[in-house]
N, C-alpha and C positions, 0 to 999 in steps of 0.2 A: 230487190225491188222496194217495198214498202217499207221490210226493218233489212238492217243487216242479216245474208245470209245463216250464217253463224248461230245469230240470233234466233235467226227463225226455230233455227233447230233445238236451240232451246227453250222457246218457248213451249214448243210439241212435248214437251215432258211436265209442262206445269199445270194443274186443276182449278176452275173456276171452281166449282163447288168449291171448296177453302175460299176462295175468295166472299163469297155470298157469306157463307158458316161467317165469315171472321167482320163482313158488317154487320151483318145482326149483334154480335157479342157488342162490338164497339160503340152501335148506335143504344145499344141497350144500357150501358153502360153510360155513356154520357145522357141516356134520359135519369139518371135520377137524381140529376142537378138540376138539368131542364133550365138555365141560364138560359135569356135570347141569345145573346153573345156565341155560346158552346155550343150551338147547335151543328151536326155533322152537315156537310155539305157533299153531296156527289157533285162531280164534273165529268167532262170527259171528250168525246167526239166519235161522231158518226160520218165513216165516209167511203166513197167508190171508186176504184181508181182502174186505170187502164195502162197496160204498159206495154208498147210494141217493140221486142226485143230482137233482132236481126229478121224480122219480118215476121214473126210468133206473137203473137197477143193473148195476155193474160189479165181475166178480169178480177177484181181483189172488193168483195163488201169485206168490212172492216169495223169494228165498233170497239172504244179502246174508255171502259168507265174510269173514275177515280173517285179516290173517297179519300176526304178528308175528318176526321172525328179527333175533336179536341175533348179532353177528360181532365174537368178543370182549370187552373192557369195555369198551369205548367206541363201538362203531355199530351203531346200532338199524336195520333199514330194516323200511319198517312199508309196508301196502296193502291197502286195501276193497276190494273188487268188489260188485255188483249187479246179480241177473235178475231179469225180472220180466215176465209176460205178463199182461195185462189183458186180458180179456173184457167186451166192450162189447155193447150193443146194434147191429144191423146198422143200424137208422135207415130212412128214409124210407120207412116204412110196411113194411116187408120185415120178418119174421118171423128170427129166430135171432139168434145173435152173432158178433163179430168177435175174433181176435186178433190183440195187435200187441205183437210180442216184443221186447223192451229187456233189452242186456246191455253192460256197460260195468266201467270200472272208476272207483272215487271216486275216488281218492287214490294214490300211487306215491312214495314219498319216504323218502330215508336224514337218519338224524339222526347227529350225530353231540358226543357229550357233550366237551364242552371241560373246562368249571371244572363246580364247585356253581351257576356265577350264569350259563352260557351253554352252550345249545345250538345248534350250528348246524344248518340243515335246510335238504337240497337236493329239488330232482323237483318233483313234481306235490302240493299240499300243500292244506288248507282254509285258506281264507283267514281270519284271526285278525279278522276283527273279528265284534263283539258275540257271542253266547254259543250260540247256538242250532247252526249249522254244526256246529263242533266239537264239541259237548257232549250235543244230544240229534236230531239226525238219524239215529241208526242205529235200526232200528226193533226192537231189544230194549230201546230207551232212553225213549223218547219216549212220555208217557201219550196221545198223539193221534194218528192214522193218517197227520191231516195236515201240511204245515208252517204257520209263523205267513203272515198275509197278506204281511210287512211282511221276506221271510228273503231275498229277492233284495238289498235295499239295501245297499248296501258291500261285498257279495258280489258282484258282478256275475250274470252270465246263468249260471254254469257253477258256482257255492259253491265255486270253488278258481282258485289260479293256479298260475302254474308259472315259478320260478324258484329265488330262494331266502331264507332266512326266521332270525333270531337270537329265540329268547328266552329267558328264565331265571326265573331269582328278584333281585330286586335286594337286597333285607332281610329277614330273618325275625328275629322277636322272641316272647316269650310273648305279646303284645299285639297286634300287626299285622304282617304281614306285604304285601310287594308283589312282583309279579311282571310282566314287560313280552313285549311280542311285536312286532317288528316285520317286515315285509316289503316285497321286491320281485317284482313280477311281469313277463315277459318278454311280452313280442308271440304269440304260439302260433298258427298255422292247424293246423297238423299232425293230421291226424285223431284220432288217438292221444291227442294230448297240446291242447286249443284255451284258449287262455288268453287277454286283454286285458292290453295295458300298465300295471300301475297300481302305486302305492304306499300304507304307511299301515301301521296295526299300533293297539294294544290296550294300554291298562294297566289293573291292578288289586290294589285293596287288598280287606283279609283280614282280619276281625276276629275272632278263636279265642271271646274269651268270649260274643260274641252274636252268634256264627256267622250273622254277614254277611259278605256282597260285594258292594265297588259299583265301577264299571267305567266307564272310556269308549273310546270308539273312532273313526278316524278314516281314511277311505282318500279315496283322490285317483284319477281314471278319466285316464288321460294320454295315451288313446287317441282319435281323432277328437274330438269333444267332452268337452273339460276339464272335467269338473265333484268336485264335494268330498261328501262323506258323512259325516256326524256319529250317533253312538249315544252311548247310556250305558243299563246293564244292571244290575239292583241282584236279586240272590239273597239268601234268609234261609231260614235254615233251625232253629229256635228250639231251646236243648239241650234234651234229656229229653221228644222230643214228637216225632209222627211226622207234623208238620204242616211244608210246604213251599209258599215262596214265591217262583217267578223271574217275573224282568218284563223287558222291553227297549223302547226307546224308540230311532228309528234317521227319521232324513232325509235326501231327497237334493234334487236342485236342483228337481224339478218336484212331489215327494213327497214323503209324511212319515207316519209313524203309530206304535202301543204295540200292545206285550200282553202281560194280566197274567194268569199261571196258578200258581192253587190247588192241592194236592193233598192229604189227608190217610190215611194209612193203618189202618185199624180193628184197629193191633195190641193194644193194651189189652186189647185179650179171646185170653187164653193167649198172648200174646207173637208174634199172629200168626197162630199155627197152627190156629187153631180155623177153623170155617167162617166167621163171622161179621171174623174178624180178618184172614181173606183177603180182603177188600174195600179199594178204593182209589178214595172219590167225587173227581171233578177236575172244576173249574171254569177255563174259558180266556176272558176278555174281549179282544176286539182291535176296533181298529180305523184306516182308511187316510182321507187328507186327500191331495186331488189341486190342487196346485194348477194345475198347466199340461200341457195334454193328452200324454202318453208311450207309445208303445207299444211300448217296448224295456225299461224298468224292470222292467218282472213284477207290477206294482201293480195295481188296478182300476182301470179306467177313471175311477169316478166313487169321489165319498165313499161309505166302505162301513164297515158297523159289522156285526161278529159276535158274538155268545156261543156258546160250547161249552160243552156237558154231557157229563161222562164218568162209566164207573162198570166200574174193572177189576178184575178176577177173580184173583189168581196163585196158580195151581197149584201141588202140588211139582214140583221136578224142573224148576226155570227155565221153564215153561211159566205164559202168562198172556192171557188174554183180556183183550179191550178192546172197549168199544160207548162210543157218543159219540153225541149230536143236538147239531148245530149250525141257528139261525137265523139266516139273515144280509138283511140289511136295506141298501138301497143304491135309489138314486133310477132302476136300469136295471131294480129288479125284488126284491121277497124271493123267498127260496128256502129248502126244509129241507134237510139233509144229514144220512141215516141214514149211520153208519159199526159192523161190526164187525171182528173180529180174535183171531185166537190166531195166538201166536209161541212161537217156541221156541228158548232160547240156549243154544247149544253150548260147549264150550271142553275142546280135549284137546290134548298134544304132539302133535310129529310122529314121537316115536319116544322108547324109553324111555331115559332119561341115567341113568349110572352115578352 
Protein backbone atom coordinates (compact mmCIF):
# COMPACT_ATOMS: atom_id res chain seq x y z
CA UNK A 1 0.00 0.00 0.00
CA UNK A 2 1.81 2.90 1.39
CA UNK A 3 5.62 1.64 1.01
CA UNK A 4 6.60 -1.39 -0.75
CA UNK A 5 5.62 -4.70 0.92
CA UNK A 6 8.98 -5.89 1.43
CA UNK A 7 9.76 -2.85 2.81
CA UNK A 8 7.26 -2.74 5.20
CA UNK A 9 8.76 -5.46 6.70
CA UNK A 10 11.73 -4.04 7.13
CA UNK A 11 10.89 -1.38 8.44
CA UNK A 12 9.33 -3.53 11.52
CA UNK A 13 12.82 -4.27 12.53
CA UNK A 14 14.08 -0.77 12.74
CA UNK A 15 13.99 1.75 16.27
CA UNK A 16 12.95 5.29 16.41
CA UNK A 17 14.56 5.81 19.70
CA UNK A 18 18.07 5.77 17.61
CA UNK A 19 16.63 8.00 15.51
CA UNK A 20 15.80 10.76 18.20
CA UNK A 21 19.33 9.58 20.24
CA UNK A 22 21.12 10.23 16.89
CA UNK A 23 19.31 14.17 16.38
CA UNK A 24 20.10 15.11 19.56
CA UNK A 25 24.05 14.07 19.07
CA UNK A 26 23.87 15.92 15.59
CA UNK A 27 21.88 18.99 16.45
CA UNK A 28 24.12 19.24 19.40
CA UNK A 29 27.00 19.01 17.51
CA UNK A 30 26.23 21.51 14.88
CA UNK A 31 25.14 24.10 17.82
CA UNK A 32 28.70 24.77 18.64
CA UNK A 33 29.30 26.56 15.44
CA UNK A 34 25.80 27.97 15.57
CA UNK A 35 26.34 29.54 12.01
CA UNK A 36 22.63 30.76 10.58
CA UNK A 37 23.57 29.09 7.48
CA UNK A 38 24.31 25.46 9.65
CA UNK A 39 21.42 25.43 11.27
CA UNK A 40 19.75 21.64 11.39
CA UNK A 41 16.58 21.56 9.67
CA UNK A 42 13.79 18.82 10.25
CA UNK A 43 11.26 18.09 7.48
CA UNK A 44 9.06 15.56 6.80
CA UNK A 45 5.10 14.84 6.35
CA UNK A 46 2.16 14.07 8.06
CA UNK A 47 -0.58 11.87 6.44
CA UNK A 48 -3.78 9.49 6.13
CA UNK A 49 -4.49 7.30 3.77
CA UNK A 50 -7.23 4.83 2.88
CA UNK A 51 -6.99 1.99 0.65
CA UNK A 52 -9.89 -0.27 -0.55
CA UNK A 53 -8.25 -3.44 -1.58
CA UNK A 54 -10.71 -6.10 -3.41
CA UNK A 55 -13.25 -4.72 -1.27
CA UNK A 56 -11.06 -4.56 2.35
CA UNK A 57 -10.23 -1.28 3.57
CA UNK A 58 -7.37 -0.30 5.29
CA UNK A 59 -6.75 2.93 7.20
CA UNK A 60 -2.85 3.94 7.46
CA UNK A 61 -1.91 7.48 9.94
CA UNK A 62 1.38 7.89 8.89
CA UNK A 63 4.07 10.43 9.89
CA UNK A 64 7.48 10.13 8.06
CA UNK A 65 10.17 13.04 9.98
CA UNK A 66 13.56 14.03 8.31
CA UNK A 67 16.43 15.78 9.56
CA UNK A 68 18.88 17.38 7.92
CA UNK A 69 22.20 18.70 10.15
CA UNK A 70 25.05 20.16 8.47
CA UNK A 71 28.36 20.17 10.59
CA UNK A 72 30.27 22.76 9.12
CA UNK A 73 31.00 23.33 5.19
CA UNK A 74 31.65 20.13 4.38
CA UNK A 75 29.34 17.29 6.22
CA UNK A 76 26.01 16.91 5.84
CA UNK A 77 24.54 13.90 7.81
CA UNK A 78 21.06 13.54 6.70
CA UNK A 79 18.09 10.66 8.15
CA UNK A 80 14.30 9.61 7.49
CA UNK A 81 12.32 7.93 9.82
CA UNK A 82 8.73 6.20 9.44
CA UNK A 83 5.55 5.40 11.61
CA UNK A 84 2.91 4.02 10.41
CA UNK A 85 -0.02 1.95 12.01
CA UNK A 86 -2.44 0.38 9.51
CA UNK A 87 -5.73 -0.63 10.45
CA UNK A 88 -6.88 -3.63 8.77
CA UNK A 89 -9.71 -5.76 8.61
CA UNK A 90 -9.75 -8.57 11.72
CA UNK A 91 -10.63 -11.30 8.65
CA UNK A 92 -12.15 -14.62 9.01
CA UNK A 93 -15.47 -13.61 9.47
CA UNK A 94 -14.79 -11.69 12.84
CA UNK A 95 -16.06 -8.31 12.89
CA UNK A 96 -13.65 -5.03 13.79
CA UNK A 97 -9.94 -4.16 12.95
CA UNK A 98 -6.64 -4.89 13.55
CA UNK A 99 -3.36 -2.82 14.29
CA UNK A 100 0.03 -3.47 13.43
CA UNK A 101 2.44 -0.78 14.25
CA UNK A 102 5.67 -0.17 12.03
CA UNK A 103 8.40 2.23 13.05
CA UNK A 104 11.78 2.25 11.57
CA UNK A 105 14.10 4.47 10.26
CA UNK A 106 14.76 4.79 6.17
CA UNK A 107 17.91 6.07 5.86
CA UNK A 108 21.10 7.07 8.40
CA UNK A 109 24.01 8.46 6.37
CA UNK A 110 26.86 11.31 6.54
CA UNK A 111 27.90 12.90 3.41
CA UNK A 112 30.60 14.39 3.10
CA UNK A 113 31.51 17.17 0.28
CA UNK A 114 34.91 16.68 -1.25
CA UNK A 115 35.26 18.72 -4.70
CA UNK A 116 32.30 20.18 -6.90
CA UNK A 117 32.49 16.63 -8.74
CA UNK A 118 32.50 14.13 -5.43
CA UNK A 119 30.73 13.43 -2.61
CA UNK A 120 31.40 10.95 -0.38
CA UNK A 121 28.51 8.98 1.64
CA UNK A 122 28.79 6.77 4.53
CA UNK A 123 25.86 4.67 6.85
CA UNK A 124 22.69 3.42 5.92
CA UNK A 125 21.87 5.17 2.41
CA UNK A 126 19.11 4.44 -0.70
CA UNK A 127 20.36 2.61 -2.97
CA UNK A 128 21.14 4.72 -6.31
CA UNK A 129 19.71 2.84 -8.71
CA UNK A 130 16.86 3.96 -11.08
CA UNK A 131 14.83 6.78 -9.89
CA UNK A 132 12.11 6.06 -7.82
CA UNK A 133 13.79 5.15 -4.24
CA UNK A 134 15.57 8.28 -3.90
CA UNK A 135 13.41 10.73 -5.56
CA UNK A 136 9.67 9.93 -5.06
CA UNK A 137 9.14 7.53 -2.04
CA UNK A 138 8.64 9.97 0.52
CA UNK A 139 4.98 10.47 0.75
CA UNK A 140 4.83 14.41 0.43
CA UNK A 141 6.57 13.55 -2.97
CA UNK A 142 4.91 10.83 -4.64
CA UNK A 143 1.43 11.67 -6.74
CA UNK A 144 0.51 7.72 -5.76
CA UNK A 145 0.00 6.22 -2.27
CA UNK A 146 1.51 3.34 -3.69
CA UNK A 147 5.12 2.26 -5.03
CA UNK A 148 5.68 1.06 -8.68
CA UNK A 149 5.10 -2.88 -9.11
CA UNK A 150 8.70 -3.16 -10.44
CA UNK A 151 10.72 -0.52 -7.08
CA UNK A 152 12.25 -3.75 -5.39
CA UNK A 153 14.57 -4.57 -8.43
CA UNK A 154 18.12 -3.48 -7.96
CA UNK A 155 17.03 -2.33 -4.73
CA UNK A 156 16.85 -5.27 -3.11
CA UNK A 157 14.30 -6.36 -0.14
CA UNK A 158 15.17 -3.37 2.12
CA UNK A 159 15.47 0.14 -0.76
CA UNK A 160 18.75 0.77 0.94
CA UNK A 161 22.19 -0.60 1.79
CA UNK A 162 24.71 0.03 4.04
CA UNK A 163 28.13 0.85 3.39
CA UNK A 164 29.40 3.32 1.39
CA UNK A 165 28.60 5.30 -1.63
CA UNK A 166 30.81 8.26 -4.10
CA UNK A 167 28.93 10.58 -6.44
CA UNK A 168 28.93 13.92 -8.06
CA UNK A 169 28.78 15.75 -11.24
CA UNK A 170 31.10 14.71 -13.73
CA UNK A 171 30.48 17.72 -16.44
CA UNK A 172 28.07 20.50 -16.61
CA UNK A 173 27.68 22.59 -19.69
CA UNK A 174 24.78 25.00 -20.84
CA UNK A 175 23.86 22.03 -22.93
CA UNK A 176 24.19 18.73 -20.89
CA UNK A 177 25.10 17.95 -18.06
CA UNK A 178 26.09 14.31 -16.40
CA UNK A 179 26.24 13.11 -13.10
CA UNK A 180 27.25 9.32 -11.63
CA UNK A 181 26.51 7.42 -8.39
CA UNK A 182 28.14 4.48 -7.48
CA UNK A 183 28.03 2.04 -4.49
CA UNK A 184 29.14 -0.59 -2.17
CA UNK A 185 26.96 -2.49 0.03
CA UNK A 186 28.25 -4.51 3.14
CA UNK A 187 26.73 -7.91 4.37
CA UNK A 188 24.32 -6.24 7.35
CA UNK A 189 22.05 -8.72 9.89
CA UNK A 190 22.11 -6.15 12.53
CA UNK A 191 18.62 -5.46 13.47
CA UNK A 192 19.31 -1.75 13.25
CA UNK A 193 21.02 -1.51 10.34
CA UNK A 194 20.04 -5.28 7.58
CA UNK A 195 21.59 -4.95 4.33
CA UNK A 196 22.84 -7.60 1.42
CA UNK A 197 26.19 -7.70 -0.14
CA UNK A 198 25.96 -5.94 -3.36
CA UNK A 199 27.40 -3.57 -5.78
CA UNK A 200 26.55 -1.09 -8.76
CA UNK A 201 25.45 2.60 -9.18
CA UNK A 202 23.60 4.96 -11.81
CA UNK A 203 24.47 7.35 -14.47
CA UNK A 204 22.82 10.22 -15.88
CA UNK A 205 22.60 12.85 -18.60
CA UNK A 206 20.70 16.19 -18.34
CA UNK A 207 19.57 18.21 -21.03
CA UNK A 208 18.63 22.05 -19.86
CA UNK A 209 16.95 23.10 -23.16
CA UNK A 210 14.45 20.14 -23.34
CA UNK A 211 14.62 19.41 -19.81
CA UNK A 212 15.23 15.84 -20.17
CA UNK A 213 16.89 12.90 -18.39
CA UNK A 214 17.75 9.66 -19.37
CA UNK A 215 19.47 7.24 -17.10
CA UNK A 216 20.88 3.81 -16.66
CA UNK A 217 21.50 1.63 -13.86
CA UNK A 218 23.13 -1.36 -12.85
CA UNK A 219 23.64 -3.36 -9.59
CA UNK A 220 25.00 -6.78 -8.92
CA UNK A 221 23.28 -9.05 -5.70
CA UNK A 222 26.98 -10.72 -4.46
CA UNK A 223 25.20 -12.33 -1.74
CA UNK A 224 24.17 -16.24 -1.97
CA UNK A 225 22.87 -16.10 -5.46
CA UNK A 226 24.87 -13.92 -7.90
CA UNK A 227 22.60 -12.36 -9.97
CA UNK A 228 22.79 -8.77 -12.18
CA UNK A 229 20.04 -5.93 -12.42
CA UNK A 230 19.73 -3.67 -15.37
CA UNK A 231 17.31 -0.21 -15.44
CA UNK A 232 17.19 2.84 -17.44
CA UNK A 233 14.80 5.72 -16.56
CA UNK A 234 13.96 8.65 -18.88
CA UNK A 235 12.24 12.06 -17.03
CA UNK A 236 10.87 15.00 -19.21
CA UNK A 237 9.51 17.68 -18.02
CA UNK A 238 8.74 20.18 -21.10
CA UNK A 239 9.78 24.17 -20.37
CA UNK A 240 6.82 26.71 -19.98
CA UNK A 241 4.11 23.76 -19.18
CA UNK A 242 3.08 22.01 -16.07
CA UNK A 243 3.14 18.66 -17.82
CA UNK A 244 5.38 15.83 -16.36
CA UNK A 245 6.78 12.66 -17.67
CA UNK A 246 8.89 9.99 -15.57
CA UNK A 247 9.06 6.30 -16.60
CA UNK A 248 11.57 3.44 -15.59
CA UNK A 249 12.21 0.36 -17.04
CA UNK A 250 14.34 -2.16 -14.65
CA UNK A 251 15.13 -6.25 -14.94
CA UNK A 252 16.48 -8.75 -12.90
CA UNK A 253 17.45 -12.51 -13.47
CA UNK A 254 13.93 -14.14 -13.13
CA UNK A 255 11.94 -10.57 -13.79
CA UNK A 256 11.39 -7.68 -15.50
CA UNK A 257 8.83 -4.82 -16.11
CA UNK A 258 8.22 -0.55 -16.85
CA UNK A 259 6.23 2.23 -15.66
CA UNK A 260 5.19 5.11 -17.20
CA UNK A 261 3.55 8.09 -15.21
CA UNK A 262 1.75 11.20 -16.49
CA UNK A 263 0.98 14.14 -14.45
CA UNK A 264 -0.20 17.57 -15.44
CA UNK A 265 -1.16 20.46 -13.14
CA UNK A 266 -4.21 22.76 -13.89
CA UNK A 267 -2.10 25.91 -13.12
CA UNK A 268 -3.14 27.87 -16.28
CA UNK A 269 -6.19 29.06 -14.49
CA UNK A 270 -4.62 32.05 -12.07
CA UNK A 271 -1.24 30.56 -11.92
CA UNK A 272 -2.48 27.72 -9.76
CA UNK A 273 -4.33 29.37 -7.07
CA UNK A 274 -7.62 29.33 -8.31
CA UNK A 275 -9.93 26.39 -7.40
CA UNK A 276 -9.74 24.72 -10.61
CA UNK A 277 -5.67 25.20 -10.90
CA UNK A 278 -5.39 23.25 -7.75
CA UNK A 279 -5.98 20.24 -9.57
CA UNK A 280 -3.32 17.64 -10.52
CA UNK A 281 -5.05 14.59 -13.12
CA UNK A 282 -2.13 11.57 -12.95
CA UNK A 283 -2.00 8.73 -15.20
CA UNK A 284 0.56 5.66 -13.96
CA UNK A 285 0.82 2.50 -16.67
CA UNK A 286 2.99 -0.42 -15.32
CA UNK A 287 3.61 -3.55 -15.78
CA UNK A 288 5.63 -7.10 -14.60
CA UNK A 289 6.87 -10.08 -16.87
CA UNK A 290 7.76 -13.10 -14.85
CA UNK A 291 9.95 -15.09 -16.33
CA UNK A 292 11.07 -17.90 -13.73
CA UNK A 293 9.01 -18.45 -10.56
CA UNK A 294 10.74 -15.95 -7.27
CA UNK A 295 9.64 -15.49 -4.29
CA UNK A 296 12.10 -13.34 -2.77
CA UNK A 297 12.13 -10.49 -5.74
CA UNK A 298 8.99 -8.45 -4.47
CA UNK A 299 7.43 -8.99 -8.04
CA UNK A 300 4.08 -10.74 -8.80
CA UNK A 301 4.06 -14.08 -9.08
CA UNK A 302 2.51 -14.12 -12.47
CA UNK A 303 2.36 -11.38 -15.54
CA UNK A 304 0.55 -8.54 -14.21
CA UNK A 305 -0.52 -5.34 -15.86
CA UNK A 306 -1.81 -2.09 -13.92
CA UNK A 307 -3.21 1.23 -14.83
CA UNK A 308 -3.50 3.97 -12.22
CA UNK A 309 -5.90 6.89 -12.23
CA UNK A 310 -5.25 9.77 -9.94
CA UNK A 311 -6.70 13.19 -9.29
CA UNK A 312 -4.96 15.46 -6.60
CA UNK A 313 -6.10 18.26 -4.65
CA UNK A 314 -3.28 20.79 -3.17
CA UNK A 315 -4.24 22.95 -0.61
CA UNK A 316 -2.39 26.01 0.67
CA UNK A 317 -0.26 25.52 3.24
CA UNK A 318 1.76 22.26 1.68
CA UNK A 319 -1.42 20.29 2.33
CA UNK A 320 -2.59 17.94 -0.53
CA UNK A 321 -4.97 15.29 -1.03
CA UNK A 322 -4.76 12.40 -3.36
CA UNK A 323 -7.51 9.57 -4.60
CA UNK A 324 -6.22 7.10 -7.13
CA UNK A 325 -8.29 3.91 -8.84
CA UNK A 326 -6.03 1.50 -9.91
CA UNK A 327 -7.03 -1.88 -12.21
CA UNK A 328 -4.91 -4.55 -12.19
CA UNK A 329 -5.16 -7.45 -14.44
CA UNK A 330 -2.91 -10.57 -13.98
CA UNK A 331 -3.78 -14.34 -14.85
CA UNK A 332 -4.05 -15.05 -10.56
CA UNK A 333 -7.16 -12.77 -10.72
CA UNK A 334 -8.16 -8.76 -11.43
CA UNK A 335 -8.60 -6.59 -8.70
CA UNK A 336 -9.72 -2.66 -8.07
CA UNK A 337 -7.74 -0.75 -5.72
CA UNK A 338 -9.60 2.37 -4.14
CA UNK A 339 -6.84 4.75 -2.69
CA UNK A 340 -7.14 8.08 -0.72
CA UNK A 341 -4.99 10.68 1.16
CA UNK A 342 -4.05 14.01 2.55
CA UNK A 343 -0.48 14.77 3.71
CA UNK A 344 0.94 17.42 5.11
CA UNK A 345 4.64 18.86 4.66
CA UNK A 346 6.40 20.46 7.31
CA UNK A 347 9.67 22.08 7.27
CA UNK A 348 11.06 24.35 10.09
CA UNK A 349 14.89 24.77 11.98
CA UNK A 350 15.74 23.42 14.98
CA UNK A 351 16.19 26.61 16.60
CA UNK A 352 16.71 30.27 15.48
CA UNK A 353 20.37 31.16 13.75
CA UNK A 354 21.81 34.46 14.24
Amino acid sequence: MLIHASFRNYLAKRAIPAFLVFCMGSMGAAAQESPGQNVPLISGGVGFVTSTNAGNTTYIPVISPLLAAPIGNRILVESRAIILDPFSPTGDGKPGYKGDLFMGLTYLQADFLASRHATFVAGEFLTPFATYSERLSPIWIGNFQDAPLIVSLGTMETSSSVGGMLRGSVFATDHVSADYAVYFSAASTNQQFTAERASGGRGCLYFPTARLEVGASYGRQLQDVHENFEGVHVWWEPANTAFRLRSEFARGAHAGGYWVEADYRLSRFKNGESFVGRFEPVFRMQQTFRSRPDSNDGLPGANTQQADFGLDYRLPHEVRINTSYSREFSSTGNRNIWQTGIVYRFLFPTWRGK
